[in-house]
N, C-alpha and C positions, 0 to 999 in steps of 0.2 A: 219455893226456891230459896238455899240457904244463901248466907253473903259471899259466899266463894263460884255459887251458881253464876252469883250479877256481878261479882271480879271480873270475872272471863267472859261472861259477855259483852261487858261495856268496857271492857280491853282495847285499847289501839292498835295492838299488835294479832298478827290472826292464831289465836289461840284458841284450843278445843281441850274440853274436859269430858271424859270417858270414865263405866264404871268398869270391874273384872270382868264382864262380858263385852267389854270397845264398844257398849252403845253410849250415845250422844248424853251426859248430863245437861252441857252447855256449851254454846259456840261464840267466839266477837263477830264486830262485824264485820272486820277486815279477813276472819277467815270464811265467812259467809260467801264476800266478792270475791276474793284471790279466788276460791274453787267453784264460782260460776254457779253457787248454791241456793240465789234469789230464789223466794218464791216456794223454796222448797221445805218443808216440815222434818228435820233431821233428828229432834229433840228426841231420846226412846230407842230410836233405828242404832243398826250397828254400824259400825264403821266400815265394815264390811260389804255390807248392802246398798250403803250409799254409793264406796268405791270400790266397783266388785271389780277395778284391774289391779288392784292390790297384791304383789306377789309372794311369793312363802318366806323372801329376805326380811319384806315389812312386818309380814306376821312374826317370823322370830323374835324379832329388837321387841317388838309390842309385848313380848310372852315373857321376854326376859324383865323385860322393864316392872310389868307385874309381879314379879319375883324380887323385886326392889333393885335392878340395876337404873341404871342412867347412861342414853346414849346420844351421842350430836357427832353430828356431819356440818363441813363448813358449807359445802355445797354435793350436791347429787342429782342428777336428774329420773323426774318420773314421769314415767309414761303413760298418757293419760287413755282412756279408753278410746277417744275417736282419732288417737294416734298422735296425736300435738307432744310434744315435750312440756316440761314445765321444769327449771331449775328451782332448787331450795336449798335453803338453810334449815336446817330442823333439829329441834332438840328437844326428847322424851324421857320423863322422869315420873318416879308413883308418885300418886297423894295417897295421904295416912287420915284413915275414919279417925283414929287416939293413936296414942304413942306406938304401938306397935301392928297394929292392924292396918294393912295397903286396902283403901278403899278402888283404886282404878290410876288412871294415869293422864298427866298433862302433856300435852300436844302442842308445841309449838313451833311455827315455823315461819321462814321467811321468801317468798318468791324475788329471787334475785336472776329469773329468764333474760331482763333489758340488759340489764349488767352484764350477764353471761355470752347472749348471743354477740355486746358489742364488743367481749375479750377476745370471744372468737375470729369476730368477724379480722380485730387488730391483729392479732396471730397471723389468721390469713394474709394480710397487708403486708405482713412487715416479711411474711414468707417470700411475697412476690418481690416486696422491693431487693430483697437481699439476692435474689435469684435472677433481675434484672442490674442491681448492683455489681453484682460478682462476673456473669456471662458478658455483661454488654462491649459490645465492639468499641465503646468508645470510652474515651475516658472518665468516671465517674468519681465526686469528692466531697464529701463534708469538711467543710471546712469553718473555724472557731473563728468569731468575731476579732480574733486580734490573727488572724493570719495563719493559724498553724493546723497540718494537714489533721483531721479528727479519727478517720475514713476513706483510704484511695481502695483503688480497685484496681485489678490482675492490666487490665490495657494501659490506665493513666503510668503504671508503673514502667510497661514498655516501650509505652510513647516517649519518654522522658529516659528510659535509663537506668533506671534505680530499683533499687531493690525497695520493698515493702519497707523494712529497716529504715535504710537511707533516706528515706526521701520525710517519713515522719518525723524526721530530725531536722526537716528544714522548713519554711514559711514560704509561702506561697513569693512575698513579696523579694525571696532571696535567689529564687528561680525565674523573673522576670528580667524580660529586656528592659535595661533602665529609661530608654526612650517611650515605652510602655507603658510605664508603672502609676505615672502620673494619670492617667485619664482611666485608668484599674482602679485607682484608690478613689478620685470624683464620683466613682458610679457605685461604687461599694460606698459610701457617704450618702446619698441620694436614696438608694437602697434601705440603710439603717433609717434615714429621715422619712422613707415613709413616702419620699417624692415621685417611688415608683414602685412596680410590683415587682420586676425582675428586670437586666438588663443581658444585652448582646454584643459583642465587640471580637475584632480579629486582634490576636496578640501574639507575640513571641516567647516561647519560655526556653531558658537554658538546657540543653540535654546533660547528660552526665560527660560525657566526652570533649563538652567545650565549646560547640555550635549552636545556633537557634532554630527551633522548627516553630513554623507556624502553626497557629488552633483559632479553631471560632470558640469562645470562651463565654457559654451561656450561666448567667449566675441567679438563684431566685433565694431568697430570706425565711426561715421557718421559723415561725414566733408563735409563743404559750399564748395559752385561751385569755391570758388578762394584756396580749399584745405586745410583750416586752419580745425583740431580737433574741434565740437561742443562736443558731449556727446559721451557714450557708449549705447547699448545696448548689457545686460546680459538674459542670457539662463540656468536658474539652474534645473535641473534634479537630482530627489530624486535618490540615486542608494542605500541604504539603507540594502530595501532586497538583491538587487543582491551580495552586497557586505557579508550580511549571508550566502546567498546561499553558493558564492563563498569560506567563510571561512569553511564551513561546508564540502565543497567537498574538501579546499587542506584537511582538517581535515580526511576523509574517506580514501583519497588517502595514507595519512603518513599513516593511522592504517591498510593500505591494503598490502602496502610497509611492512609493518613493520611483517603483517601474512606472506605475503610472505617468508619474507628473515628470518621469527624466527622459518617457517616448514623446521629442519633441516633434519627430514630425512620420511619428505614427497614431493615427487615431484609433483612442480606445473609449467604447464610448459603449454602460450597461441600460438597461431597460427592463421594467417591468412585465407584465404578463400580455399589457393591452399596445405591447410596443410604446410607453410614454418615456422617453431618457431619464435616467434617475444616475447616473454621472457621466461627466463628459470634461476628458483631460485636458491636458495643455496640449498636447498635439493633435487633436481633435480641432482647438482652438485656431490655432496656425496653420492647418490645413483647410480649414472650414469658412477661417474669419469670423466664426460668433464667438462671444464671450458663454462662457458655460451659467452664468446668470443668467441668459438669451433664453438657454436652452431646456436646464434640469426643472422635469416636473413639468413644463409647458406643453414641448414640441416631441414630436415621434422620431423614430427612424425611418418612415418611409418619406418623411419633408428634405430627405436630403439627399432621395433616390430621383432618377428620372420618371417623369411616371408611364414612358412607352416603354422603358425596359420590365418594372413592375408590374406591366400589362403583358410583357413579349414573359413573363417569364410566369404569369399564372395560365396561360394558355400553353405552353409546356407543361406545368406540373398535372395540368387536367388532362391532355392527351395523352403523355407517357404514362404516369402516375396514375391519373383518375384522382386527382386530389382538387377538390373545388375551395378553392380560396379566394381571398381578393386584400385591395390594398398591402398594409405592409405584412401580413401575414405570409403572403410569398418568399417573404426573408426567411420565415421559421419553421414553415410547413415540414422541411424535411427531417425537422430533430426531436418529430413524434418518433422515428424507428432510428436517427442515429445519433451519436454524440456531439458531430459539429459540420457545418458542411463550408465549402471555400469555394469561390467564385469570384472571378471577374465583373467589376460594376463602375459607372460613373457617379461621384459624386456633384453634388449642387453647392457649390459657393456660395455664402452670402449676397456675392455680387453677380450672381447669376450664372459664372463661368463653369465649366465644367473638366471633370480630370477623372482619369481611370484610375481604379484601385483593386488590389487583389484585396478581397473580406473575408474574413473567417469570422462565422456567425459559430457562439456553440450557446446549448443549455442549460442556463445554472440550475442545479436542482435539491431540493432539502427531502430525502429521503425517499426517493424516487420522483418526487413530483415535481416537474417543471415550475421555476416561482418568479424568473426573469430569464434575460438573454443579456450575452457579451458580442458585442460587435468588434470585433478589433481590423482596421484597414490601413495598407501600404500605399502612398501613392506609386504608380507605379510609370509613372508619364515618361519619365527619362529608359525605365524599361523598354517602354512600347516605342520610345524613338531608335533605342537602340535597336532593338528586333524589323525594326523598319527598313534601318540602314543595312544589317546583315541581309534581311531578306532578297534586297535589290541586290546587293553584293553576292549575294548566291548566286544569282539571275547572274548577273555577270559573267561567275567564274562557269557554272554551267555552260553557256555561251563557249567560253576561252576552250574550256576542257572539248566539247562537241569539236569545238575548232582544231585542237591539237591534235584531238586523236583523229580524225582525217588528214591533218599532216601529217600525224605519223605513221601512219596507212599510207599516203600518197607515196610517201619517203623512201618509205622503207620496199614499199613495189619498186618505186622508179629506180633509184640506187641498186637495189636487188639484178634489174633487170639490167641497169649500163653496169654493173661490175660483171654479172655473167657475161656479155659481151666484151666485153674486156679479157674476161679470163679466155673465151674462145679462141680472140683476136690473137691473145700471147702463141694459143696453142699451132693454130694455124703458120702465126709465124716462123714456129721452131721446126715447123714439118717443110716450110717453104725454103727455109734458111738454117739447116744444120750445121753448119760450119759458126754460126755466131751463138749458138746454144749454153756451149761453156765458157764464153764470156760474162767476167763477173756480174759487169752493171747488167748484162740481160736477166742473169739467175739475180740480183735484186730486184729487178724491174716485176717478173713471174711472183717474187717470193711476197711482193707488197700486194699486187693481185689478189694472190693467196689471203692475206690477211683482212684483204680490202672484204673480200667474197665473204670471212666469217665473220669480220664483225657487223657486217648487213644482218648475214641469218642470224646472229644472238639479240641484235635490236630488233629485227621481226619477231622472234621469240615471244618476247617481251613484253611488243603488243598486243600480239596475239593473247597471249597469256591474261593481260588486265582485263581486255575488252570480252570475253566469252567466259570465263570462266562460271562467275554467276549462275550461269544458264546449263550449267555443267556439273554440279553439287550432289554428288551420290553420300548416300553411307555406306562405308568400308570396312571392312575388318583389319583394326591396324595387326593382330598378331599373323594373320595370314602374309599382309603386304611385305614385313621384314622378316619373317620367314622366307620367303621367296626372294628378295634382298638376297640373305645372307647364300643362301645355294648357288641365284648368280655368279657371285663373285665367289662364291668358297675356293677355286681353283688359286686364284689370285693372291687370297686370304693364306693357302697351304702354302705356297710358294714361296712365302715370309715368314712364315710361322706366326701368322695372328689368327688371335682365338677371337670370334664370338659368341659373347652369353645375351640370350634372346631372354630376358623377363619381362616381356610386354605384358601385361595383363590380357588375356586370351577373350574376356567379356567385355572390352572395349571395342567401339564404332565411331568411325570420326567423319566427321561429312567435307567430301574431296573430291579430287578428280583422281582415276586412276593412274595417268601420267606424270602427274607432278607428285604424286605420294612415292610412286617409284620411285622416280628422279629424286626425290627429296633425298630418302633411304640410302639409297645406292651414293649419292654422294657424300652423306656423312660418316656413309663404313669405309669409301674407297681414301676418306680423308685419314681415317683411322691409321689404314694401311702407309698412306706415303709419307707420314710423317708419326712415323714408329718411331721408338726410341735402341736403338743397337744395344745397349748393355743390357737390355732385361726383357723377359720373355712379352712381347706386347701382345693386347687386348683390346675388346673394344668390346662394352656392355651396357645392354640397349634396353632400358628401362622404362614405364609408366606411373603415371598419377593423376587425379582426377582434381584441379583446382578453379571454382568459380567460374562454371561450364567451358571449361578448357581441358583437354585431354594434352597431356604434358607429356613428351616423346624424348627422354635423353639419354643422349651418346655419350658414353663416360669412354676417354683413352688415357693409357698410363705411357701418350708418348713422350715426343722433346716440349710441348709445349709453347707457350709465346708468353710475354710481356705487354700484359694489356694498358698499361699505361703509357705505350707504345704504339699498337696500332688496334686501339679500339676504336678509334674515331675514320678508321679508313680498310678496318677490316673488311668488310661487307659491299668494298670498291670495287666496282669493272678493272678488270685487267693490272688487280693489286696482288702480289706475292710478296711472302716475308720470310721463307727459310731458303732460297735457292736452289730448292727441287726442280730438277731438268723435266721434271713433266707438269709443275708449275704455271699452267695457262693466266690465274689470276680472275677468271669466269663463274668457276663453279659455287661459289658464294654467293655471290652476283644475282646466279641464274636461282640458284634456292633461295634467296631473300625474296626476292619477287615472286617463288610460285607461294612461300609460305605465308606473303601477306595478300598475295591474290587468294589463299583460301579463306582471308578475314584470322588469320594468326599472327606469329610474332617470335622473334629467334634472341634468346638471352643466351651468353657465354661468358663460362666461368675457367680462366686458364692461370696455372703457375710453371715457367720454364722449368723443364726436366721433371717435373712431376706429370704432366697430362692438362687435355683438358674435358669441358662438360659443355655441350650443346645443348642448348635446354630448346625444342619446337613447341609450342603452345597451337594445337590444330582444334576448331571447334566438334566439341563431343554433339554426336548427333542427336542428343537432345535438344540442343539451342542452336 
């Protein structure tokens, strides 16, 4: 071995010496290790032989090389035969036997794979940051130790305002709420010191327009390998809504607090799952007499039920229901299948006494699942006395009524029967005694008779009318009824010249009698007719409408009309007349008011002198 052999072998650096044929003269021992060569006899062999994945790139530079070129790569990777990579540095140049003669070529190279893989690997890194940088929904920022933006990102810009431009031109600490600033810059100091790894805080920053939005404003420190502060990176997160949200709910919370505690003497009073009170209000308090110290977290809701009602009422839920309960769970049993149930119950006084309350029990629930209960109750004592009183007052007027209307049954027979003898009495007279016949006071005496005789039958009417009707309730077909109306009297109708227009609605049925729908009819067309109006062609049109199970029946005329601020209050009076019509009885209102509220109806009018008026009947649609 000459001393160029033992140069290159006892090399530090992994260097290989080859002759014109690339077999081995000499190898170091760093290219021994780097190509995994221990152990193996290379001295002789080709280069070739040893690394038969050597491809025809390698062999050219080699070919050229012995032709006296010189060639290096700063890095390259080769691929080794059991497929691994291996990065290098390499640089190949001849060796000279004497001055002119290339005896073979040096070999030398560097494995820089650690180096490589970790440029790579940074590559990749900084691929991802830049791609979680740029997309992220939230605000992202590098930012320089003395405050000025380094690095924003497409959201932080939006969130704020600013253009890319704009906003580089300003310091973090110029966009801050100054009430802010101070406890920003303490934890940016903290940060640099080292007193912490990264800090958290809610802040405000300036938008571009002049307003502040809120951000949770997360900050961490990135320092070189020998630990000196480079920059920051900031993490701003809009919390804007949540922060409405959240004012909106302390908001609901005061206003709920504030029901609470201002139902003084309605108790409201919540509970957990096992029925234990978990609040209980002021009027809870003052209905109850315990202090809610007494109560929250100790005592249930069934301590303050009777316990035979909460016995009378799980013996119901098991016989109707089939639902086996017991204790205070009879409160809650029914708000597995509904929202809230209300019932009648006595509560228990601290002082033993007892009082009725209406309760509406409902179920609080967190996303479907039942996780407490709301009791909210009225006393209702003054209720129940008043419904006491009415009750017996009913009883009463019941009583009066039974009684009246056998008076007026008695009455109206007995009267009936002495006025027709009376009227006979006249007759016989004037047959007995002709000569005194057309004497005035007799023809008054006869003519009072007369009058005595009708107002009897319109008060029997009457009664007749209230006391049976009930039992007398058909469905009718109203367009048939005034159809039949209008051809009655059509003679009467011609003889004036009034017209009726029939638009009853034909699929209409009202539930009546068929006497008094007659009557009804015929009396609001024959009203039509006597109180026409002479200067203009009169009418009378007889319309439908269906309003809040009422079948609405109106008479529209274009007669003389009335002044209802006049005799609205006495229109619908027995034996009242208002325009001096000689055939003017004053009855037929009268007697239709009474049939149209004996059929459970009701009679509204709308009138303006010389223009007409509108009869509005309201008669029950025979659905209800």
């Amino acid at each position: 071995m000459n001393y160029s052999h033992i140069f290159v072998s006892q090399a530090p650096n992994a260097i290989a010496m080859f002759d014109m044929d690339m077999c081995y003269l000499a190898a170091s021992g760093k290219w021994i290790s780097d190509y995994g060569l221990e152990g193996v006899d290379i001295i002789g062999k080709s280069h070739y032989e040893v690394f038969p994945e050597i491809g025809e790139d390698w062999k050219a530079t080699h070919r050229n090389c012995l032709n006296g070129a010189i060639s290096q790569s700063a890095e390259e990777c080769f691929q080794r035969a059991d497929g691994t990579e291996q990065w290098l540095t390499w640089d190949v140049r001849p060796w000279y036997a004497n001055e002119t003669e290339i005896g073979g070529i040096i070999m030398y190279t560097q494995d820089i794979t650690a180096r490589k893989l970790a440029e790579i690997q940074l590559e990749v890194s900084e691929s991802q940051f830049r791609g979680v940088f740029e997309s992220s929904a939230i605000g992202i920022a590098i930012v320089s130790l003395q405050g000025a933006w380094v690095k924003v990102n497409a959201a932080l810009c939006n969130f704020l305002g600013y253009t890319e431009e704009e906003l580089m031109g300003l310091t973090f600490q110029e966009i801050t709420h100054p009430d802010d600033l101070e406890a920003d810059l303490a934890l940016v100091s903290d940060l640099i010191r080292g007193r912490q790894q990264y800090y958290q805080m809610e802040k405000r920053y300036l938008h571009k327009s002049g307003h502040y939005l809120w951000a949770i404003l997360s900050v961490s420190l990135v320092r070189d390998v020998k630990g000196r502060a480079q920059h920051f990176v900031s993490q701003i997160t809009d919390i804007n809504t949540q922060r409405d949200i959240q004012h909106q709910l302390e908001e609901a919370l005061s206003k709920l607090e504030g029901i609470l505690d201002s139902g003084t003497q309605v108790s409201i009073i919540s509970a957990d799952t096992d029925g234990v009170i978990t609040s209980f209000n002021i009027g809870a308090e003052n209905l109850l007499g315990y202090h809610r110290d007494e109560m929250l977290h100790s005592r249930k809701l069934e301590e303050i039920h009777l316990a035979e009602e909460l016995e009378q009422r799980r013996i119901e839920l098991s016989d109707i229901y089939g639902i086996n309960v017991s204790g205070g769970d009879v409160l809650t049993a029914m708000l597995r299948t509904q929202k809230y149930e209300t019932r009648e119950w006595r509560y228990v006084r601290k002082d033993g006494s007892r009082f009725p309350v209406q309760l509406t029990v409902t179920a609080i629930r967190d996303k479907g699942k039942i996780v407490g209960y709301l009791a909210i109750a009225a006393d209702i004592s003054e209720i129940k006395r008043v419904e006491a009183e009415m009750k017996s007052l009913l009883e009463v007027t019941r009583g009066q009524n039974a009684r009246l209307k056998n008076f007026a049954h008695i009455v109206s027979h007995n009267l009936r029967s002495h006025a027709g003898n009376i009227s006979v009495l006249i007759d016989l007279f004037f047959q007995e005694y002709p000569d005194v016949a057309a004497s005035e006071l007799v023809q008054h005496l006869r003519l009072s008779s007369e009058k005595l005789k009708e107002t009897i039958t319109h008060l029997n009417d009457v009664v007749v009318m209230n006391s049976t009707v009930e039992q007398s309730l058909r469905n009718l077909h109203l367009h048939t009824f005034v159809e039949r109306a209008v051809h009655s009297i059509g003679a009467l109708a011609g003889e004036h010249n009034v017209t009726f227009i029939n638009e009853v609605d034909s699929s209409l049925h009202v539930a009546g009698v068929e006497a008094y729908l007659d009557s009804i009819i015929i009396n609001f067309l024959t009203n039509g007719i006597k109180y026409r109006a002479e200067n203009r062609a009169p009418f009378v049109r007889i319309s439908s409408e269906v309003r809040k199970g009422y079948v609405v029946l109106n008479f529209q005329d274009n007669g003389i009309g009335m002044d209802m601020k006049l005799v609205r209050h006495k229109l619908f009076g027995m034996y009242k007349t208002f325009h001096g019509n000689k055939d003017a009885r004053g009855i037929g209102l009268f007697i239709t008011k009474n049939q149209v509220e004996a059929l459970g109806g009701r009679i509204e009018v709308e009138s303006t002198l010389d223009i007409g008026t509108v009869f509005k009947v309201y008669l029950k649609h025979e659905k209800n």
